[in-house]
C-alpha positions in Angstrom: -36.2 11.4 -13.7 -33.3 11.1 -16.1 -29.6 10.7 -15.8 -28.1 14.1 -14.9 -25.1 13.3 -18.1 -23.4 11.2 -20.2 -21.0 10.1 -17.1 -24.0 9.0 -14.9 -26.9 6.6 -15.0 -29.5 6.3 -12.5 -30.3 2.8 -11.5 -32.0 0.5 -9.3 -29.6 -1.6 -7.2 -30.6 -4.4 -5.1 -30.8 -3.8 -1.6 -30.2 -0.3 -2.2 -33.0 1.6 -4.1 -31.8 3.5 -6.7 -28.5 4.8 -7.4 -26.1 6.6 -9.5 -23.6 4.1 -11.9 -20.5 5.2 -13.6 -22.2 5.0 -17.7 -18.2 5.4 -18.9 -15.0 4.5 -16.9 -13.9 7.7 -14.5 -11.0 9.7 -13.9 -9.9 10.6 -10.2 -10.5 14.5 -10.2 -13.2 14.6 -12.5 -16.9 16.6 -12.2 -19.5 13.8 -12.8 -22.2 16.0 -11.1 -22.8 20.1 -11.1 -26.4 20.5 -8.8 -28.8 23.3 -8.2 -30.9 23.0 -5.3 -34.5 22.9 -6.2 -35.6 24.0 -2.3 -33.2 26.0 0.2 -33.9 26.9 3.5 -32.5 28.1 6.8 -31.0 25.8 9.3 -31.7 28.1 12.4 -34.3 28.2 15.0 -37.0 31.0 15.1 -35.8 31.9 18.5 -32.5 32.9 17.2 -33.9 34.9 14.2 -35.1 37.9 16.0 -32.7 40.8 15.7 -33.6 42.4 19.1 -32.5 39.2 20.8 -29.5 39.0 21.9 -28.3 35.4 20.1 -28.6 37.3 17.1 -25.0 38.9 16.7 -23.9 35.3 16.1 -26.7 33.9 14.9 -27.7 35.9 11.6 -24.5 36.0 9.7 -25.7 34.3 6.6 -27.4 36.1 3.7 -31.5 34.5 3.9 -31.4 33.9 0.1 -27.7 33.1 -1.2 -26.6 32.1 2.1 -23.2 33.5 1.8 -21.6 34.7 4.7 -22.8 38.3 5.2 -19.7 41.0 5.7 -18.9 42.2 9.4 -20.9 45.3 8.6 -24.0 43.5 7.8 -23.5 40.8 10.6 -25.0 40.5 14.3 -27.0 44.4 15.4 -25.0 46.3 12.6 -28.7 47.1 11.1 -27.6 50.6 10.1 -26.8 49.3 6.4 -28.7 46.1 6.8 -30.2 45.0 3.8 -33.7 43.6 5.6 -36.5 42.6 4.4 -39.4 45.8 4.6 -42.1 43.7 5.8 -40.8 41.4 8.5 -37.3 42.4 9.2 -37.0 39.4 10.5 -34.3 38.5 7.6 -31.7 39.9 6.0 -29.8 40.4 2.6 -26.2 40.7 1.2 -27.7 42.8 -1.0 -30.5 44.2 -2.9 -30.5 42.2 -5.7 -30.8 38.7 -3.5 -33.4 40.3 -1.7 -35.6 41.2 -5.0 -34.9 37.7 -6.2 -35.7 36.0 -2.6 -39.1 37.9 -2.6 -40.0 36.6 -5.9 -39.1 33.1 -4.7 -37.6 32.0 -1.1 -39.2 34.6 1.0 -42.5 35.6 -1.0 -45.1 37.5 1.1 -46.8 34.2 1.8 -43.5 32.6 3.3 -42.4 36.0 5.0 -46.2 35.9 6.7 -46.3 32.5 7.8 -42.7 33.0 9.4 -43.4 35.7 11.0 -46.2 33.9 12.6 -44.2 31.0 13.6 -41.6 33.3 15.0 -44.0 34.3 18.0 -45.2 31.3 18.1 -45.2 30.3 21.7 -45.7 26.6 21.1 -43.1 26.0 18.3 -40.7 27.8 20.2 -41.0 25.3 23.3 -40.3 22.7 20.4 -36.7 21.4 20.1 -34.6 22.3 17.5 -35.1 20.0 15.4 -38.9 20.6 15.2 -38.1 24.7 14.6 -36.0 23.7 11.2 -38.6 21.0 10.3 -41.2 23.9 10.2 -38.6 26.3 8.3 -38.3 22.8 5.3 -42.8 23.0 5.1 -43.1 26.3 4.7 -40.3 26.2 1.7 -41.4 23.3 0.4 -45.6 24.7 0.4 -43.9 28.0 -1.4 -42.2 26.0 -4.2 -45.7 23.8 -4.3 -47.0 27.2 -5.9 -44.2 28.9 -7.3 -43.1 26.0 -9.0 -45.1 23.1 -9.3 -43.6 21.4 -11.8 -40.0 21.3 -8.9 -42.2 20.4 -6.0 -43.5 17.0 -8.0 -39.5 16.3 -8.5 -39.2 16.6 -4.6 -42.2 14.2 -4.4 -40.9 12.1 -6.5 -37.4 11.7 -4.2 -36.6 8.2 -2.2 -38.2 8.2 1.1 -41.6 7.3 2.9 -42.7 8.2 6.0 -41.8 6.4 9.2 -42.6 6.9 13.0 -40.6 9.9 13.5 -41.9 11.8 10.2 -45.1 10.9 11.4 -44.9 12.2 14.9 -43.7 15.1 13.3 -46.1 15.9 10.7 -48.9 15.0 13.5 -47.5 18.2 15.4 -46.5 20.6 12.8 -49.3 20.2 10.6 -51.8 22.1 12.1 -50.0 25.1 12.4 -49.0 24.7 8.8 -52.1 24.2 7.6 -53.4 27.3 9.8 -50.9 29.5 8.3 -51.6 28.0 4.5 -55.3 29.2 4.9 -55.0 32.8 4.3 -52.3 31.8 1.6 -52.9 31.3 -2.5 -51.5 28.0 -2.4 -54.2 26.0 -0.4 -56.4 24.7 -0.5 -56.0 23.7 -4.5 -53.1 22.1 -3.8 -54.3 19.2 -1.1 -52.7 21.0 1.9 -53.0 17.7 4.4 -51.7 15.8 7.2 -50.6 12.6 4.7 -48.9 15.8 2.2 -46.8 16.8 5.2 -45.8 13.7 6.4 -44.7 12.2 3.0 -42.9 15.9 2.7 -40.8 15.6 5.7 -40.0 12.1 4.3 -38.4 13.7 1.6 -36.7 16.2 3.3 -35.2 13.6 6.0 -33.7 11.0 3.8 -32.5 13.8 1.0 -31.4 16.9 2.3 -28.3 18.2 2.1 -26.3 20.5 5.1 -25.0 23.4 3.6 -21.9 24.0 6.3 -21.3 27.2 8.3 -16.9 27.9 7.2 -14.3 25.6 8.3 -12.5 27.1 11.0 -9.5 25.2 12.6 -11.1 26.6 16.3 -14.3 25.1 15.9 -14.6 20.9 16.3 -18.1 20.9 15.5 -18.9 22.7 12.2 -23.0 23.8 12.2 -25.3 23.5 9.0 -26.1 27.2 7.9 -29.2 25.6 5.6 -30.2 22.7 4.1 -31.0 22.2 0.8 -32.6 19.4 -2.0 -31.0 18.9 -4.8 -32.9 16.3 -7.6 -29.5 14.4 -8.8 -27.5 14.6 -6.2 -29.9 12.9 -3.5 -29.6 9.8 -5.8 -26.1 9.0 -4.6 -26.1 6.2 -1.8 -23.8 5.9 1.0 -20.4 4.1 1.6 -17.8 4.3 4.0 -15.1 3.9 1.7 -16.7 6.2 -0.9 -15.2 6.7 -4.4 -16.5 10.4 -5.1 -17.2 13.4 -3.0 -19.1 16.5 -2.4 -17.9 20.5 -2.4 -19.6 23.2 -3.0 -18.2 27.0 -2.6 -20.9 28.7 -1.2 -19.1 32.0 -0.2 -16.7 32.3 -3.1 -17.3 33.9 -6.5 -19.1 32.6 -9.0 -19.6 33.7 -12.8 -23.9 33.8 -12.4 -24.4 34.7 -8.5 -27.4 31.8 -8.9 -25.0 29.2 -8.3 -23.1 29.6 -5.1 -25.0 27.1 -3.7 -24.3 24.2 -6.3 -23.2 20.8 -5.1 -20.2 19.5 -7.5 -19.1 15.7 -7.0 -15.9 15.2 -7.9 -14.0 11.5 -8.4 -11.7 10.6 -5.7 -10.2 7.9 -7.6 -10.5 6.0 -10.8 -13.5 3.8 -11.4 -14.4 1.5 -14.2 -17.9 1.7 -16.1 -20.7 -0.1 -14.2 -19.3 0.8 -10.9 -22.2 2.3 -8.6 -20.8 5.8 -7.8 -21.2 7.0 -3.7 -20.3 9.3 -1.1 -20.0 9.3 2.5 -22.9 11.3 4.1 -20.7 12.3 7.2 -16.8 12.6 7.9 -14.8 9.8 7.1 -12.9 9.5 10.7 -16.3 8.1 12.2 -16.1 4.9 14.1 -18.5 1.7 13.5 -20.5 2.1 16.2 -21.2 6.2 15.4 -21.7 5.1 11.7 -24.2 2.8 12.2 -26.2 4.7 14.6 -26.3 7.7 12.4 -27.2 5.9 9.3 -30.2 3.7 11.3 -31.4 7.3 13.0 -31.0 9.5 10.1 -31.6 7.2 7.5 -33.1 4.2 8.0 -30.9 1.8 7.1 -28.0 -0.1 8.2 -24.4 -0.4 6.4 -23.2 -3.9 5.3 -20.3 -2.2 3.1 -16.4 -4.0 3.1 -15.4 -1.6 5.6 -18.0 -1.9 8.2 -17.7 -5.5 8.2 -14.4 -5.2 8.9 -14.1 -2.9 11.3 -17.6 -4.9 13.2 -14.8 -6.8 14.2 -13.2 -4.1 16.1 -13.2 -3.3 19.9 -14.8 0.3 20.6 -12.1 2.3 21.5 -10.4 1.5 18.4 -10.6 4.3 15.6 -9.9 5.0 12.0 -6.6 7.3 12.7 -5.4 4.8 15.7 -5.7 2.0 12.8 -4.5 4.5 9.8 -1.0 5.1 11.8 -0.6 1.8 12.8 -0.4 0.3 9.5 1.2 3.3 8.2 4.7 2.0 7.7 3.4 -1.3 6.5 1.4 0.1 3.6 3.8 2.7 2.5 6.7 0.5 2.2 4.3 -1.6 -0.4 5.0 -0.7 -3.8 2.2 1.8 -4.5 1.9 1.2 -8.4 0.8 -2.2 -6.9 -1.3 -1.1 -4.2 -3.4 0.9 -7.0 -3.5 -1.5 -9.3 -5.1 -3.6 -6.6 -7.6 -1.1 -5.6 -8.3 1.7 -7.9 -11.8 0.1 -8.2 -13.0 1.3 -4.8 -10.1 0.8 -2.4 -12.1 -2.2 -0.7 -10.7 -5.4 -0.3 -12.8 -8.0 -0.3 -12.1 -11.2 1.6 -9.2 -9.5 3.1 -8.5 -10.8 6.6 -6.4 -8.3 7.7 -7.0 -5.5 10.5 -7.5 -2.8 8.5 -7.7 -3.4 4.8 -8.3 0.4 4.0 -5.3 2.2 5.5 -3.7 3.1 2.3 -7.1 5.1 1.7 -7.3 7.2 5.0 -3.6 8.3 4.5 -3.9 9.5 1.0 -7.4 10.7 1.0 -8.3 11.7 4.6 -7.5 15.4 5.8 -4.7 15.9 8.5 -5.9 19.4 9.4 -6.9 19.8 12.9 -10.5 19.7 13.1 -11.3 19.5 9.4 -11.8 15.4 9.5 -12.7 16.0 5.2 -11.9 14.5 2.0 -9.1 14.9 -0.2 -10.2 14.6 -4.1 -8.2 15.5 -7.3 -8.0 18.8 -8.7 -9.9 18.3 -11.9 -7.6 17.2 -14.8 -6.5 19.4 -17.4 -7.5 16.9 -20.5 -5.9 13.6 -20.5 -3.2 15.5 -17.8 -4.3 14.0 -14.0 -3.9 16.4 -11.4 -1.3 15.4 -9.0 -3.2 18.2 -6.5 -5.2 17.5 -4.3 -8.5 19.8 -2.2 -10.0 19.0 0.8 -13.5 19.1 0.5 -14.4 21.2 3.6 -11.3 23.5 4.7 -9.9 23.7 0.9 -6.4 22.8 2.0 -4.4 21.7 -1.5 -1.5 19.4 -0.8 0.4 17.4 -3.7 0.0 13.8 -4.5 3.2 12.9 -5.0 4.8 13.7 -1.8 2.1 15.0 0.4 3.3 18.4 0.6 0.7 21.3 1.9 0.6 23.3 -0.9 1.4 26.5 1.1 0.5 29.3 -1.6 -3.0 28.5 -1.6 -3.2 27.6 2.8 -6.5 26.3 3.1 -8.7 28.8 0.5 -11.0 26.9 -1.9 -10.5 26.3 -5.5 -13.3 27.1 -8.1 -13.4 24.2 -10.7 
């Protein structure tokens, strides 16, 4: 696969697999990546999707094609003006255009079948949650096999090879897969098999992105409302300290309805060409010890970036914000046209033998909303102008650069680019 523009260069990087590279130097604030998802599917377990049950009123709140939060009226039993799907009514619409679209795509009479199925399925349903959604990724990912061959070889052609726990998983899930695939058009042509499943949930494990149920400041732990794989945007490896960032605006308006569910990566700082571009694939705030067993569990791999070997260092109580205000006074009393100049690279010092290198970084680019824990980017710039405003990535808070004022006309709602 090609680079996704002129900004960005895929490349392989040692120790790392491939990655994304800065082909030009980049400006804090500026789109290097739009991304459409070539797979979506729902992040909740079958138990929950039945609308007679009574986890359903806060359970089926998102729209089973766009994924937009669905208004009060269309929310929890309100099935009066429901827009449901006529064979299963199992899932439901925002409207009747998503749901003509979603049965010629995402909820075809093959995938609203083999749901359905797998919704009374006793033995699934006994299956932790995890399993459930694992079944959910198959089914989408055998649909796109035949609506769109040509996007499930892109999938296949994603980082990531099966390990123990694919394994395991594919052992379980693929007979009732395969079961369900028999009475479908799409097997048995298209090599319908244990080793198919297995490298699939591969793909989906080390690539998927969460697409996040809204911020709410009452709510400490936000939950995924799908998950989605996008073919540029998976090619962006991890950091710590990362130098770009992810938002999408799922529930806001867009100018073609199709694209609500775009990722956009934004710069969070300068960079020169040649620099490897990355993101952080969980809240900054994270200690060492959470980091790396996330990363090893999740993805396979373990982080040897300038902030984890600093912070290695560090007893396990301590924590990011504990550090952050600590050195505080110390880094803000430093002349910051010199503390940029020093760092507008990637904020890492290397060979830096103090506590906590990165403060300057989780002061200017680290939320302070209660229970938001997100990442402050740049407004895009307007030409050669920087913005000196800057968006959280997951509540949408704008506060100013200069003098880290909450911009309090816009409170918290998110910006379209």
């Amino acid at each position: 696969m090609g680079a996704p523009s002129s900004l960005l260069k895929v490349e392989e990087i040692q120790g790392r697999g491939r990655g994304m590279v800065a082909s030009q130097p980049l400006k804090a604030g500026q789109i290097v990546l739009r991304d459409s998802p070539i797979l979506l599917y729902s992040a909740l377990p079958f138990i929950t999707r039945s609308l007679s049950s009574s986890s359903s009123a806060s359970a089926c709140c998102f729209c089973d094609h766009c994924f937009r939060t669905l208004p009060p009226s269309l929310q929890g039993d309100s099935l009066s003006s429901a827009v449901l799907c006529p064979s299963c009514c199992h899932h439901r619409f925002c409207s009747s255009s998503c749901l003509s679209k979603a049965m010629n795509s995402s909820h075809s009479s093959w995938v609203c079948q083999a749901l359905t199925r797998l919704q009374s399925n006793s033995l699934l349903l006994e299956q932790p949650y995890e399993r459930q959604i694992q079944a959910r990724f198959l089914i989408a990912a055998y649909n796109l096999a035949y609506i769109s061959p040509s996007a499930f070889q892109i999938m296949l052609s994603l980082q990531g090879s099966p390990d123990d726990a694919t394994i395991a998983a594919a052992q379980f899930l693929h007979p009732l897969i395969s079961s369900l695939c028999s009475f479908a058009l799409i097997s048995p042509q298209n090599g319908v098999s244990l080793e198919l499943t297995s490298a699939l949930l591969a793909k989906d494990k080390f690539n998927a992105f969460g697409i996040m149920q809204p911020f709410s400041v009452d709510d400490d732990q936000r939950s995924v409302r799908a998950y989605g794989i996008y073919p540029y945007a998976s090619f962006f490896n991890h950091d710590c300290l990362p130098n770009a960032c992810r938002f999408d605006y799922v529930d806001t308006n867009q100018p073609d309805d199709s694209h609500n569910t775009d990722i956009i990566i934004r710069m969070i700082h300068d960079v020169p060409q040649g620099r490897e571009i990355c993101l952080s694939y969980f809240p900054v705030n994270e200690n060492y010890s959470s980091r790396q067993k996330r990363l090893i569990e999740d993805y396979g791999f373990t982080c040897n970036c300038d902030r984890c070997n600093v912070e290695s260092n560090w007893s396990d109580n301590d924590s990011v914000e504990d550090n952050a205000e600590e050195e505080e006074e110390e880094v803000m009393d430093e002349d910051q046209n010199e503390i940029m100049a020093a760092s507008d690279t990637d904020y890492n010092t290397h060979g830096d033998n103090n506590d906590f290198p990165h403060a300057y970084f989780f002061l200017k680019y680290m939320c302070d909303r209660t229970n938001c824990w997100g990442t402050l980017a740049p407004l895009p710039p307007q030409g050669d102008t920087p913005s000196n405003v800057m968006e959280c990535n997951v509540c949408g808070k704008l506060k100013r650069d200069d003098d880290f004022d909450v911009d309090k006309g816009q409170d918290g709602a998110p910006m379209e680019d």
